[in-house]
N, C-alpha and C positions, 0 to 999 in steps of 0.2 A: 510299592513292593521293595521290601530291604534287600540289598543287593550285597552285602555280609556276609552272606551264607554265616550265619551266626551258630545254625546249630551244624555246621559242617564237624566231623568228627576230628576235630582238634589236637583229644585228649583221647581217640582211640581204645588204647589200651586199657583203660578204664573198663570198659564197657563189654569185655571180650567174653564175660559169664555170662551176664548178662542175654547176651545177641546171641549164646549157643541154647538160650532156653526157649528161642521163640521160633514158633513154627511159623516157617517160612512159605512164600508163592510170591507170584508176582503181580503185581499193583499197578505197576504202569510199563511202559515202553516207550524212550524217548530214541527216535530217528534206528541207532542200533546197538540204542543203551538199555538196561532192564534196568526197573524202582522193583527190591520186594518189601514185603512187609517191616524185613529186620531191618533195611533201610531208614523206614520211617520210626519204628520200634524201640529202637538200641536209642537214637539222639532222645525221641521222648523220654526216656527209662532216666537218660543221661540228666535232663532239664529238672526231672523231679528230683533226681536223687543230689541235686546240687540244692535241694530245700524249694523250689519252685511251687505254687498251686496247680493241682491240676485243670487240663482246661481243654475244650475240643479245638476253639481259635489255634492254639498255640499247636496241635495236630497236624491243623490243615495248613501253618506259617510254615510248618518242617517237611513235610509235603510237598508244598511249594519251593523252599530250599533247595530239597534234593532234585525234584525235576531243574530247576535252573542250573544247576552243576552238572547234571547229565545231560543236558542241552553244552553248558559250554566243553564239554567233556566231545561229546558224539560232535560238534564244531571243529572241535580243533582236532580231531581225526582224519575230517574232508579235509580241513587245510594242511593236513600236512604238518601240523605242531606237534612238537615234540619232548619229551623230557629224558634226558640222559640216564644211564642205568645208576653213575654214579653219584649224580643228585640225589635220586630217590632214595639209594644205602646212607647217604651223606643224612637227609632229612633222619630215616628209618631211626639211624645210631642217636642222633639230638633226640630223638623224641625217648627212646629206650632209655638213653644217660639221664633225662629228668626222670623216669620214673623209678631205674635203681637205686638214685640217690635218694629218692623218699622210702625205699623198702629196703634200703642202706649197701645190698649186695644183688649181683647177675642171680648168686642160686637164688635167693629171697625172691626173686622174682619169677626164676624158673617154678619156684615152689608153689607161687601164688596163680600161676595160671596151669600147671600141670604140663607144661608143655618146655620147648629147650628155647634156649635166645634165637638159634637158626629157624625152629619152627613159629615162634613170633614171627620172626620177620618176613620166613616166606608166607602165612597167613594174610599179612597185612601189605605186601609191597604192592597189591594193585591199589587197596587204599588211596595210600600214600602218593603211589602215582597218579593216580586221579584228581586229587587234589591241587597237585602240584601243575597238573595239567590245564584244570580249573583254572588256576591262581595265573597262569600265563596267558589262556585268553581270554580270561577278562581284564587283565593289560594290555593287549593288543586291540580289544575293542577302544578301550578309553586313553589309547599313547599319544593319540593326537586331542585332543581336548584342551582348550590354554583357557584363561580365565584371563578381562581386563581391568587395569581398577573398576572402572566405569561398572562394569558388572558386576563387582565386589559392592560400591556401593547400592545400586539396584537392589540386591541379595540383602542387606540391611535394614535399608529401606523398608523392605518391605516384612521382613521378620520384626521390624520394630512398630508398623502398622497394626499386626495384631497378638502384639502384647509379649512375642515371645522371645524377647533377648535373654541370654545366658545369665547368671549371674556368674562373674570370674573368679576363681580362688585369688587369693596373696597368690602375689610369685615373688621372687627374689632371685636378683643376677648376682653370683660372686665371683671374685677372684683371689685368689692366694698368693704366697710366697712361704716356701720351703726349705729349707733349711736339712739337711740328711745326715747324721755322724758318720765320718769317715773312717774306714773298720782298718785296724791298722796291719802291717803285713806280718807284724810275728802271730795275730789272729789267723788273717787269713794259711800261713803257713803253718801252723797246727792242727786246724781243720784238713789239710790234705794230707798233712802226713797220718790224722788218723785213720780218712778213707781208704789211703793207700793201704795201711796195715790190714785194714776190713778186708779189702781184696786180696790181701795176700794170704786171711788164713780162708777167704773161702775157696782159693785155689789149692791152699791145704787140707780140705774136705770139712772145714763148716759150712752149717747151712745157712745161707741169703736171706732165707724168710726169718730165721731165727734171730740174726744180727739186727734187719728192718727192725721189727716187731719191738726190737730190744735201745735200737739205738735213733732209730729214724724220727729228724723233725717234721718230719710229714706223717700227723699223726692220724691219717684219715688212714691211707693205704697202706698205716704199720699194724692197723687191726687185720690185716689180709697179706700180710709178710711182704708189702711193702709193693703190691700188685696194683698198676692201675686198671686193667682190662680193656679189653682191645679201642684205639683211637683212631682215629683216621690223620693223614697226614695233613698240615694245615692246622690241627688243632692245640699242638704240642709249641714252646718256646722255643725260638729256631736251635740254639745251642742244644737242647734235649734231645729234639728232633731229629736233627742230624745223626746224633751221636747212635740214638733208636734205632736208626731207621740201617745205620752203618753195621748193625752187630750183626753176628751169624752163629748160629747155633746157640749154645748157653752159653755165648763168650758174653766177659763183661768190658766196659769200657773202661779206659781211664778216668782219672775223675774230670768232672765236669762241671764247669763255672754258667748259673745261671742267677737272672735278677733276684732268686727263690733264694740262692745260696750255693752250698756244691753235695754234685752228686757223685756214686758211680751207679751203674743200670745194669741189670741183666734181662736177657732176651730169654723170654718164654715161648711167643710165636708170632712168626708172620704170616698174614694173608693178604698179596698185591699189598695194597694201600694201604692197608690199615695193618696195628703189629700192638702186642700186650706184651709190656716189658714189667718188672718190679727194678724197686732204687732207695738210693738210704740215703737221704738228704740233712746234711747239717746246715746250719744256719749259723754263721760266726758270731760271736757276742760282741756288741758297741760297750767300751769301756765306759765307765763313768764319765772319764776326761774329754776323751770324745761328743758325749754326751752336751759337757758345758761349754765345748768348743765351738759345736754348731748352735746352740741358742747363742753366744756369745757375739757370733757371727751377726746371727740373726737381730740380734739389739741392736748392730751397729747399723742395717738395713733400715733399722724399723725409726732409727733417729732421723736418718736421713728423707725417709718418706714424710713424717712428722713435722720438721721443721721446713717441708716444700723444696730441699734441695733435689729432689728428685719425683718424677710422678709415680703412684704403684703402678701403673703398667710398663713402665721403663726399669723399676726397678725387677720386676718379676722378671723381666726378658733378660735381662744383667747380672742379677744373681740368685735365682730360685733352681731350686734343683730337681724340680717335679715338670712332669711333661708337658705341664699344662704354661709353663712361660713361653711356648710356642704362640699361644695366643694371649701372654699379658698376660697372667695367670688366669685367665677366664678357666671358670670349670663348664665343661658340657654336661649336661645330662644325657648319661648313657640311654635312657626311655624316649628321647624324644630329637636327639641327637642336634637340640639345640639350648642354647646357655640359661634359658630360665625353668626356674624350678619350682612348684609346688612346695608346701611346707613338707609335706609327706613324704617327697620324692628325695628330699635332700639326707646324706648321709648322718647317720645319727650324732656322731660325733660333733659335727657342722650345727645341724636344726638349733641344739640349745640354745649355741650362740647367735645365731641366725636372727630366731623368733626375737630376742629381746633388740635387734640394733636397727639403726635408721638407715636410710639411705646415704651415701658419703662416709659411711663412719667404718673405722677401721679399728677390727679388733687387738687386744693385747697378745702378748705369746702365748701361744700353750704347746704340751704335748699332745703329738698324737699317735696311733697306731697303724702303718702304711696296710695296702692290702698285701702287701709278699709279708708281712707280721713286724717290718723293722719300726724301733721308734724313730720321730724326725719331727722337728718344731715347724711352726707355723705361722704366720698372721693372716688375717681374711678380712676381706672389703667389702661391704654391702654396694657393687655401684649401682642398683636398683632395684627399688622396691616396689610390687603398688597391690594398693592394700584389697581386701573382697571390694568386687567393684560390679555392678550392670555392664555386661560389654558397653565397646565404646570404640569408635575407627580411630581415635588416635593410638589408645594404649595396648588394643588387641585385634590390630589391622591383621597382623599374619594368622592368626588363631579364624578369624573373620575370610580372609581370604581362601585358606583352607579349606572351610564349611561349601563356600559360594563353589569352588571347585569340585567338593566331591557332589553336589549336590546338581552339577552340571553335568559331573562325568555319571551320578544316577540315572540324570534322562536319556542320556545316552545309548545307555544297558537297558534300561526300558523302553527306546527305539527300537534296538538291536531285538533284542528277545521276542515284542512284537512281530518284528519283523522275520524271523525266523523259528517261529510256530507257527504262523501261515505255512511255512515249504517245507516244512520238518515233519514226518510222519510220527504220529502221538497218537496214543491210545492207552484211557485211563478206564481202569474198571474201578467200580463203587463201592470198595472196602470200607472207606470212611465216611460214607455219607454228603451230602452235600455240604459244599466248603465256595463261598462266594470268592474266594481267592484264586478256586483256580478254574472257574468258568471261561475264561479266557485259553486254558490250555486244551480245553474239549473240545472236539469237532464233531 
């Protein structure tokens, strides 16, 4: 039994036409949780319309899904677990900011369900809660669970007995060294004397939105007069943040120095925690000279690592200017939150050079483009490669240790779940017909 909840409502939102078209009752009852049909309905709907075949198995697997969620659901209600109101707003807003930014606007979105962003969310916050609820005890089931090598090996063992070891992608571990042009202060002092002027004639009754629209390097939220819409705190760069979270009424701020560049902001509205400000952000320009100054740098780095006077991980820590000489220029992968990377996974910029070098070998300079938009040179290390491989405990022990884990903390949850449909009042009516998956859950 996948203990994933895979077809868990994830993507919600999606599905919200959808789930208002189906005639709803109830299907099961777990302890003093209700299954209805839209339950099972909506993820089906959901599975197909992601291009899937149809299938009755895959009915009864989603079935099965939701009674396990409303088991860990109705659980951690006896116990007493819990989820904060401001988690679930916190989740609500992440999940709603991916789907405006595909339908590009709040109203685009309003538009597309009939309904206002407030009535989304109270729609959906038991959802949300639920899940969230889910997702914490079934950690508390598996928080104690350790795995030893000894049982890593066993776990290999025995996937390798019949026949089913992984094949591994390429990965590739890099590390950098960064170089950034230094913007000079009659830049920077241009840039605020023209913000400041900005401020002074929207105190003289121009419009904000108009200015944005017209002048802002922020060309996402210049198509919308330079409005981000409502954030939560926490989500904003602390200098922004601050400055947001400081204003009152439609006052605007001074201007304001962030990694982006500089702003100034004006307050549209706050509620508690969260607050929807607009801002007209410029971005100083790196002179040419600048420009040759930091690769110029950067060659004198690159000779030194070259001719072995220095290692690149001492030199990254010594003179890179990117976050990542914290650890020797190691890059993490943000997906996996550790240093090795898939071809796939790695930034496009990177990959090209990536795919053609070896291991040890250290690339030439190039330009790049940072993620706040500035240019800033570079060199990059391959310190390890290894190429499409059959797992193996030497090269893919943590990948390996991983599996042996979750597949430990599975039996676990299929202890647990055994064990707690014996004492859990359940009662399934026979809407979908006989499903050998969930014999187990009828009494």
């Amino acid at each position: 039994m996948n203990r994933k909840i895979i077809f868990s409502i994830t993507f919600c939102f999606i599905t919200l036409t959808a789930s208002s078209q189906i005639i709803d009752k109830i299907v099961a009852v777990v302890g003093d949780e209700v299954v209805l049909m839209s339950d099972i309905e909506t993820q089906y709907l959901q599975y197909l319309a992601s291009g899937n075949t149809e299938t009755d198995d895959v009915r009864c697997q989603i079935f099965e899904d939701v009674l396990y969620q409303k088991l860990l659901v109705h659980q951690a209600k006896v116990d007493s677990t819990d989820v904060g109101e401001d988690e679930v707003n916190k989740e609500l807003d992440r999940r709603l900011g991916s789907f405006v930014s595909q339908l590009g606007s709040e109203q685009a979105l309003e538009e597309y369900y009939g309904k206002s962003i407030l009535d989304i969310k109270t729609e959906f916050y038991d959802i949300i809660y639920n899940q969230l609820l889910s997702q914490r005890m079934q950690s508390a089931i598996t928080a104690n669970v350790k795995i030893t090598p000894a049982e890593v090996n066993l776990f290999y063992s025995e996937i390798e007995k019949v026949d089913q070891l992984p094949t591994m992608p390429t990965t590739i571990q890099i590390s950098q060294i960064v170089k950034i042009p230094v913007i000079s202060s009659d830049e920077k002092s241009r840039i605020r004397k023209k913000l400041i002027s900005f401020r002074d004639r929207i105190k003289g009754g121009e419009d904000f939105q108009v200015l944005s629209t017209l002048y802002s390097d922020d060309t996402e939220s210049a198509k919308n007069g330079g409005e981000l819409g409502f954030v939560n705190r926490g989500d904003l760069v602390p200098e922004f943040e601050s400055a947001a979270f400081a204003l009152r009424g439609d006052e605007i701020s001074e201007v304001i120095e962030t990694k982006f560049g500089y702003h100034i902001i004006q307050l549209i509205e706050r509620r508690g925690e969260t607050v929807n400000v607009r801002h007209i952000l410029m971005k100083p320009k790196v002179s040419s000279a600048s420009l040759l100054e930091a690769k110029n740098q950067l060659k004198k780095v690159e000779d030194l690592v070259n001719t072995n006077k220095l290692t690149f991980e001492d030199a990254a820590k010594n003179h890179s200017d990117d976050i990542s000489k914290n650890n020797g220029g190691l890059l993490i992968n943000p997906q996996s939150g550790a240093s090795l990377f898939t071809v796939d996974q790695l930034p496009l910029d990177i990959r090209y050079v990536a795919e053609r070098m070896k291991q040890g070998e250290v690339s030439s300079i190039s330009q790049f483009i940072m993620q706040d938009g500035k240019k800033a040179y570079r060199i990059v290390k391959i310190t390890k490669k290894t190429k499409e491989h059959i797992a193996n405990l030497v090269d893919d022990f943590t990948q390996i240790n991983d599996a042996a884990l979750n597949s430990k903390k599975q039996l676990e949850i299929n202890d647990w779940v055994n064990g707690k449909i014996k004492i859990t009042y359940i009662r399934l009516e026979s809407e979908l017909g006989d499903c050998d998956v969930l014999k187990k859950w009828k009494k």
